[in-house]
C-alpha positions in Angstrom: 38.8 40.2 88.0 37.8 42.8 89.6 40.2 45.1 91.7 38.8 47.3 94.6 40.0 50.7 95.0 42.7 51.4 96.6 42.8 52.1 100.0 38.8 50.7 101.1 39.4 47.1 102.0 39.0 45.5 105.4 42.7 45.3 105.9 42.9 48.9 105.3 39.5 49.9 107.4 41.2 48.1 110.6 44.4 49.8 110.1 43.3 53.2 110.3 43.9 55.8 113.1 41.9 57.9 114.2 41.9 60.6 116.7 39.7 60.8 120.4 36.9 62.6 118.7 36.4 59.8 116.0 38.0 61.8 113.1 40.8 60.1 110.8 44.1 61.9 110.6 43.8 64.5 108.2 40.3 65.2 107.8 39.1 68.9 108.0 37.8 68.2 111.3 41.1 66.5 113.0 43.4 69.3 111.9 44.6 71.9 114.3 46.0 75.0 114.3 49.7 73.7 115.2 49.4 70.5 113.1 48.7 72.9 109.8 51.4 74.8 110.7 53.4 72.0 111.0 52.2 70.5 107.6 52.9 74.2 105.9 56.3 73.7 107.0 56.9 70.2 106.1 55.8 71.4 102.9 57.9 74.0 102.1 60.9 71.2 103.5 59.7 68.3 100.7 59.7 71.5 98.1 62.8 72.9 99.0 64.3 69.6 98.8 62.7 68.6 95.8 63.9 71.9 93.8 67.6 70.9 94.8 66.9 67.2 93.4 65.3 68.5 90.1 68.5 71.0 89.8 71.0 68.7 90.4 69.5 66.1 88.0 69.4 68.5 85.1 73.3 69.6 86.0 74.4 65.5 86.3 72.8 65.4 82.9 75.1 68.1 81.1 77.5 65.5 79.0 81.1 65.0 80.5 80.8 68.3 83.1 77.4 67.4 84.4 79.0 65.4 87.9 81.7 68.4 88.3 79.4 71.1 88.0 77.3 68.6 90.9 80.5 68.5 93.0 81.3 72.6 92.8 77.6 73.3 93.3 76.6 71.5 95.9 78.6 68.4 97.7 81.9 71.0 97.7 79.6 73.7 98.6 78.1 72.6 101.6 81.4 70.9 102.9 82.9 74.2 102.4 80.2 76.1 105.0 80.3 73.3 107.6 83.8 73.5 107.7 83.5 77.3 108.2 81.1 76.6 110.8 83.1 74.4 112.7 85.7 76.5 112.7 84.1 79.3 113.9 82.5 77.2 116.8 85.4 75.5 117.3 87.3 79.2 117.9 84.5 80.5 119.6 84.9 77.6 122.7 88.5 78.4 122.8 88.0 81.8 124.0 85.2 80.7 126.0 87.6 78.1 127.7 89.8 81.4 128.6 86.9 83.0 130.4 86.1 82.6 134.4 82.7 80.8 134.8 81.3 83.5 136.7 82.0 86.0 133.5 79.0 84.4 131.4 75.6 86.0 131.7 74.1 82.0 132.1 70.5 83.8 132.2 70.7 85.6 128.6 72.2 82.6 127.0 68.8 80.6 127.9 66.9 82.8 126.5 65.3 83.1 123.3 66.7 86.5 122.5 70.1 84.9 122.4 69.3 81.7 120.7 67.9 83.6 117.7 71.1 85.6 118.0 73.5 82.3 117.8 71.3 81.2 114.6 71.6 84.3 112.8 74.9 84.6 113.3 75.5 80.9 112.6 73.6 81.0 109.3 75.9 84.2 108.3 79.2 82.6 109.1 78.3 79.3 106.9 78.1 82.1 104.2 81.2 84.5 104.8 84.2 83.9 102.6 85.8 86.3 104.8 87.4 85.4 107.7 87.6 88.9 109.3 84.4 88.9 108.8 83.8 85.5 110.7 86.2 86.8 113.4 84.1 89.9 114.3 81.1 87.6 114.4 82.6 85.6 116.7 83.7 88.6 119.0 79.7 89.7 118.6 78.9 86.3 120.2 81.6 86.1 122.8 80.6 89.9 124.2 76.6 88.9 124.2 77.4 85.4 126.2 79.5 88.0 128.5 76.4 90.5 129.4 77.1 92.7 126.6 73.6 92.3 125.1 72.9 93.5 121.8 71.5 97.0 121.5 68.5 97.4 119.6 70.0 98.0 116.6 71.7 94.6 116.5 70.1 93.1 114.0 70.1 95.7 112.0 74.6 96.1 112.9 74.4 92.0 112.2 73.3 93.0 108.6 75.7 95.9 107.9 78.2 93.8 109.7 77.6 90.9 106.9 77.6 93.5 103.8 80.4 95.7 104.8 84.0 95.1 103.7 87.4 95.2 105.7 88.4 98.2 103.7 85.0 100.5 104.7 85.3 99.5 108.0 88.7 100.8 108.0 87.8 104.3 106.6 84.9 104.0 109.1 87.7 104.1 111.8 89.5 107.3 110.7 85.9 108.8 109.9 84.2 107.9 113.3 87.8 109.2 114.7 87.9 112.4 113.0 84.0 113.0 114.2 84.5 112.4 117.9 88.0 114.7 117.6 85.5 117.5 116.0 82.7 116.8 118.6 84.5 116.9 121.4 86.3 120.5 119.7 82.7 121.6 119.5 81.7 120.9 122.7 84.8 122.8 124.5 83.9 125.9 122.2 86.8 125.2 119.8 86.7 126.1 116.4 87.9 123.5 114.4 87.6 121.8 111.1 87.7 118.3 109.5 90.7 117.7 107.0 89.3 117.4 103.7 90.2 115.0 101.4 92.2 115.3 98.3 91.0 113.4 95.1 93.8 115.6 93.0 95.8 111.9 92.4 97.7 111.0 95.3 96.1 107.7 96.9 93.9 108.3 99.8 94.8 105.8 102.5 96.3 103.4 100.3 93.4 103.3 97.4 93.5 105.3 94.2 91.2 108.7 94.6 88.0 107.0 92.6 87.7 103.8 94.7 88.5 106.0 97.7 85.8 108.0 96.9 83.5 104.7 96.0 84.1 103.3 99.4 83.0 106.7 101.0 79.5 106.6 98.7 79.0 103.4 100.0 79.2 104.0 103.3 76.7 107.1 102.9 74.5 104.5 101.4 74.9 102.6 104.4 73.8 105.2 106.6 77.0 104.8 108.4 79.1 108.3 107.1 77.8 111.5 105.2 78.8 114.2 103.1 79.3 117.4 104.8 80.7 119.4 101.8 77.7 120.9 100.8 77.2 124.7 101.6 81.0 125.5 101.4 82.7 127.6 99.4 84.4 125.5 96.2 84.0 122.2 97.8 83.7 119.3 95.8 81.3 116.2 96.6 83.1 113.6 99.6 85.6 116.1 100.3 84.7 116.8 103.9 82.8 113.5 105.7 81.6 112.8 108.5 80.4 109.8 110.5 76.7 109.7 111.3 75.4 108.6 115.0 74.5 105.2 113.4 78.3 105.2 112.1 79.6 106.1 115.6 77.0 103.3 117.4 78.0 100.6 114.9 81.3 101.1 115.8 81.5 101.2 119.2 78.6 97.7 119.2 81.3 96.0 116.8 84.5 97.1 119.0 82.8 97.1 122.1 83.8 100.7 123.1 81.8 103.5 124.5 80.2 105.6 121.3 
């Protein structure tokens, strides 16, 4: 017996769409613009989802750990960031609920500025072990549904905001401090001069002298502090730092306080 390709016979003929200019779905002719975008991301979707599968099969296979492993790196995973999520929304409404009606800026929060805002934000919280962390974000929201509207640095603050650690931003404090005491000494024609800071053994702010000094490199790496020992007389690297503008601007967008 002979069988007939698939896909040819009458019952299959009759079946077939086809689109107002005569074309079947999917021919070169009936695709558009927007429906091969749409089929680029489907795409990446059935990949994306097919990687997972393949990895999880070849973890379920590993004898007697394979279904733990499953549980830690994946099912308990993605529990663990909804739950985050929902209890950053969930915190988020409660200090919404505190707020007069009047007080939210209801024409930014339609806009698209602000929904790519609540996404990336959203994304980062689902992410963050740190609940500090997920507190400031939620403070970043609750200003921007207010009328405090990012500046345009904010994405880049949303990204130092999601690297940074609660003891930099700490140091940040007493280093954006220190500046604006300086600045404003400068600017009323007083001579003054930073306090230097003394690696000799004594902890430095509560941290031992090297991972004082660590936390200081990393916020020159940042671009959010700078060394200003060079040029003086028998002054050793991160002994005298101070906050750059970006330093100052990132923490006055984060505690919503003029830089």
């Amino acid at each position: 017996m002979r069988l007939a390709p698939v896909g040819v016979g009458p019952a299959h003929r009759r079946g077939m769409a086809r689109t107002r200019d005569g074309n079947a779905p999917g021919s070169p002719s009936a695709l558009t613009p927007n429906s091969i975008e749409l089929t680029n991301d489907r795409a990446a979707t059935v990949a994306r989802e097919y990687g997972l599968s393949v990895i999880k099969g070849l973890v379920g296979a590993v004898p007697y750990a394979g279904s733990l492993l499953n549980e830690v790196m994946f099912e308990a995973r993605s529990r663990l960031k909804q739950a985050r999520l929902e209890g950053f929304l969930v915190g988020l409404a409660a200090r919404v609920a505190q707020l007069r009606e009047e007080a939210l800026d209801m024409e930014y929060m339609r806009s698209p500025e602000f929904s790519d805002l609540v996404e990336d934000v959203c994304l980062r919280v689902a992410r963050s072990s740190s609940q500090a962390r997920r507190d400031h974000f939620q403070a970043v929201l609750l200003h921007a549904m207010t009328g405090q509207k990012e500046p345009d640095f904010g994405p880049l603050f949303i990204d130092v905001l999601t690297e940074i650690s609660e003891a930099e931003l700490a140091i940040l404090h007493q280093v954006c401090d220190a500046t604006r005491w300086l600045l404003s000494k400068e600017q009323q024609g007083v001579k003054a001069e930073l306090k230097p800071y003394d690696y000799s053994g004594e902890p430095v702010m509560g941290h031992p002298p090297e991972v004082f000094r660590s936390i200081i490199q990393s916020l020159v790496r940042k671009g959010l502090a700078y060394d200003d020992s060079f040029g003086r007389f028998d002054s050793r690297a991160y002994t005298f730092v101070r906050a750059t503008d970006l330093g100052v601007r990132f923490l006055a967008w984060l505690t919503h306080r003029d830089a």
